[in-house]
N, C-alpha and C positions, 0 to 999 in steps of 0.2 A: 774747405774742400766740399766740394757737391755731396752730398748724401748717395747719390744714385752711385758715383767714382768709388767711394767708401765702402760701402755694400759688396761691388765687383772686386774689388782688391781683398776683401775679407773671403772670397770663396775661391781666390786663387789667380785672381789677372796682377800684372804689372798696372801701375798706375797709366803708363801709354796706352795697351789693350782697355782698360776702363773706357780710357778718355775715348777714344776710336769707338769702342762701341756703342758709349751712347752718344759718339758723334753721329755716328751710322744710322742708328735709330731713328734719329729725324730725316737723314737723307736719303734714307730706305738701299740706295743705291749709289754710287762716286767712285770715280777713280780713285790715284793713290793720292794723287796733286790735293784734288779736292777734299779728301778727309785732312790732310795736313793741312789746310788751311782756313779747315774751319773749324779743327780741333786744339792745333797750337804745337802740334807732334812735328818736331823737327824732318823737315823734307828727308834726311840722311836715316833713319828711324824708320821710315812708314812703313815701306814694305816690309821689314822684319815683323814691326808689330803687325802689322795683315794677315803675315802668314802664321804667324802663330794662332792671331783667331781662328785661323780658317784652320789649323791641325785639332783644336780648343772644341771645333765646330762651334763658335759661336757667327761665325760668317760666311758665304760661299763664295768663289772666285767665280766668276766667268770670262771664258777667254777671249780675247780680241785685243786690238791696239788703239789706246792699252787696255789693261785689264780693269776690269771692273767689278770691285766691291760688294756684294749684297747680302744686308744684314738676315739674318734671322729673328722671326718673332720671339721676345723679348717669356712669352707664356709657354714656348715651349724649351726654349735654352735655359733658362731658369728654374722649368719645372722638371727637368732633366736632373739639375746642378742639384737643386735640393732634396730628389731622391737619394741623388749619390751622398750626400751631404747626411740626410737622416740614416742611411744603411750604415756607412763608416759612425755614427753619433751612439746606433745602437749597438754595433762590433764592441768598443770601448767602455758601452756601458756592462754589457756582459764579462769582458776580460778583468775589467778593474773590478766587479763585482764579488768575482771568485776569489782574486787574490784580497780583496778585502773581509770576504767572511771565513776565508784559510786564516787569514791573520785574526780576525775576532775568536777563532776556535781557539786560540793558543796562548788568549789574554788568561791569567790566572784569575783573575775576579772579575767575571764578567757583569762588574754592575755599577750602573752611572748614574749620575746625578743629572740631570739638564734644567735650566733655569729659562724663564720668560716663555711667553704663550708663543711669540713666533717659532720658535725653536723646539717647543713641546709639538705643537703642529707637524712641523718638519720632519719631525722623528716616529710619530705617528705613522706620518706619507711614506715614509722610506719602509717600514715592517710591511705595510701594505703591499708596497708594492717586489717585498724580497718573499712573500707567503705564495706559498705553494698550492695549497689545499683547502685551509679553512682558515676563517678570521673571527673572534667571539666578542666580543663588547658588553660592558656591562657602564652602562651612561647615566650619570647622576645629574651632572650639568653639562654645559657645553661654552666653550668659549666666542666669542665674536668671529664668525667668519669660519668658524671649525665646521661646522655641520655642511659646510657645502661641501669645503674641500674635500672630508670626506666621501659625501656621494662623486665628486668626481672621480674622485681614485680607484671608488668600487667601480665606477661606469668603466672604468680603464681595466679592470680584470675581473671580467663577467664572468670568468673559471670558477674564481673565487667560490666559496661557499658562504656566506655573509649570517651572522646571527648576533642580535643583538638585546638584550633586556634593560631596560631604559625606565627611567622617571617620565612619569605624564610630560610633564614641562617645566622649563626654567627660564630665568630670567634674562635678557641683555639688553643693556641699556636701557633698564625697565619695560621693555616688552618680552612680553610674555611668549615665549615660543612654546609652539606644540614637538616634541621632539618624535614622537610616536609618529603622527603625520606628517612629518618633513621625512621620515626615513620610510616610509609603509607610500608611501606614494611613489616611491624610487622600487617597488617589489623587490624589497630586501625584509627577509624572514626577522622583524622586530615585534617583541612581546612587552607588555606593558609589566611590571615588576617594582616591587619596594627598594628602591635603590639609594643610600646616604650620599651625601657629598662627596662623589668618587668617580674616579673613571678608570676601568681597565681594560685595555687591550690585551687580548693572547693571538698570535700566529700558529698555527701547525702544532702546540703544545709545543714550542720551541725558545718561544723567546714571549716577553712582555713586558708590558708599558704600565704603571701605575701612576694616575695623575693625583697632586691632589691641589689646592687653593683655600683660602679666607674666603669669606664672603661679608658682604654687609650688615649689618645689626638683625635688621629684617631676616637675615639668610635668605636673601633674593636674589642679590647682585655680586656678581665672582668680585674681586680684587685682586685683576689680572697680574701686577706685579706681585704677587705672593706665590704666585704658582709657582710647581715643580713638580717633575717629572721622575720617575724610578724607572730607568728600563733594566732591565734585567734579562739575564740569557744565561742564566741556570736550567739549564732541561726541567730537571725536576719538580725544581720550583713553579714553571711556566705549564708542567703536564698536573700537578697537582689542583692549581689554579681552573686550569681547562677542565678537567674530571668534576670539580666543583660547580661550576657552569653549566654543567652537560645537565648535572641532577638537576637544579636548580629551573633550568630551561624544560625538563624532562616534567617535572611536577608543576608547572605553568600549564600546560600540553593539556595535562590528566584531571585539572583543577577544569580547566574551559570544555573539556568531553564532557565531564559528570554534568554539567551545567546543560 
């Protein structure tokens, strides 16, 4: 099947409307005759499918004998669909959102295990992006490909309050990353701090992430299949942690005044 017919039928046409519009596309303009016959759309078919483009507005009629076809630009029918398309995308991210952290509320042991760096990542992105208020990090290492996805996620919720105290640098794939510089060049409030082999996230004092991993004889290089992740969603547990933080970040602060 064409890519382009595939695409159309995924945001709501019939396979005949596909066909017809990007038959139209190239003929900017044709009767009924002529898109049937250069589409493959059964003569007995065309005009229904016409008209429905043209209800769809992805077509306009003009009247005479006969009538005559004429497509619309493809950048603004399209860029029409795909706003409609990302507004219903974000409706359902919302709805499904709520009844899933109504249901997280009423778990009795809110605390998981998560296994493998993809899926540690993933889980990271998802607190990120359910936090309200404030986000705290305390970064020992960092995984392959983690440090960006982070800053993207912060770029996605500039609300956010961002703070983080981090190890100078660590290693991936034997190179040496600056962690301090990769997140301090994005203006995200990161203080440089004595941090062990560890990574935690806190959200809003509500919820958090404890990572932890192996590493190599050297203690250089993570041993990404070793990892694992603690999320946890004990309030308590997660404001304790955060109040720990705060000091912590608070006497960084007072250590670089005195100086």
């Amino acid at each position: 099947m064409d890519e382009n017919i595939s695409t159309l039928k995924g945001i709501g046409l019939t396979m005949y409307e596909a066909q017809a519009y990007v038959t139209l596309t190239s003929l900017i303009q044709a009767t009924a005759d002529e898109v049937s016959k250069s589409s493959g759309i059964p003569r007995s078919k065309i005009y229904d499918v016409l008209k429905k483009l043209s209800e769809k507005d992805f077509i306009e009629i003009e009247d005479g004998r006969p009538l005559t076809y004429v497509v619309k630009s493809p950048v603004e029918v399209l860029s029409h669909e795909k706003e409609k398309i990302d507004s219903q995308i974000e409706d359902v991210i919302v709805r499904l959102t709520n009844i899933y952290e109504n249901g997280m509320s009423q778990v009795q042991a809110p605390i998981w295990r998560i296994y493998g760096v993809e899926k540690i990542i993933n889980q990271e992105l998802e607190i990120i992006q359910r936090a309200k208020n404030t986000i705290n990090m305390r970064i020992g290492f960092l995984f392959e490909g983690e440090g960006e996805a982070l800053i993207k996620a912060f770029k996605k919720r500039r609300n956010l309050k961002v703070n983080i105290l981090a190890s100078p640098t660590c290693y991936i794939n034997n190179e040496e990353i600056n962690i301090i510089k990769m997140f301090k060049d994005q203006n995200i409030n990161i203080q440089k701090a004595d941090i062990p082999f560890v990574k935690v996230l806190i959200s809003d004092s509500k919820e958090m992430m404890h990572t932890y991993t192996k590493f190599s004889q050297d203690k250089r290089e993570v041993i990404p299949e070793t990892a694992i992740g603690i999320w946890n969603k004990y309030e308590d547990v997660a404001r304790n942690y955060d109040e720990r933080f705060v000091n912590q970040l608070e006497k960084i602060k007072k250590r670089k005044n005195k100086k």
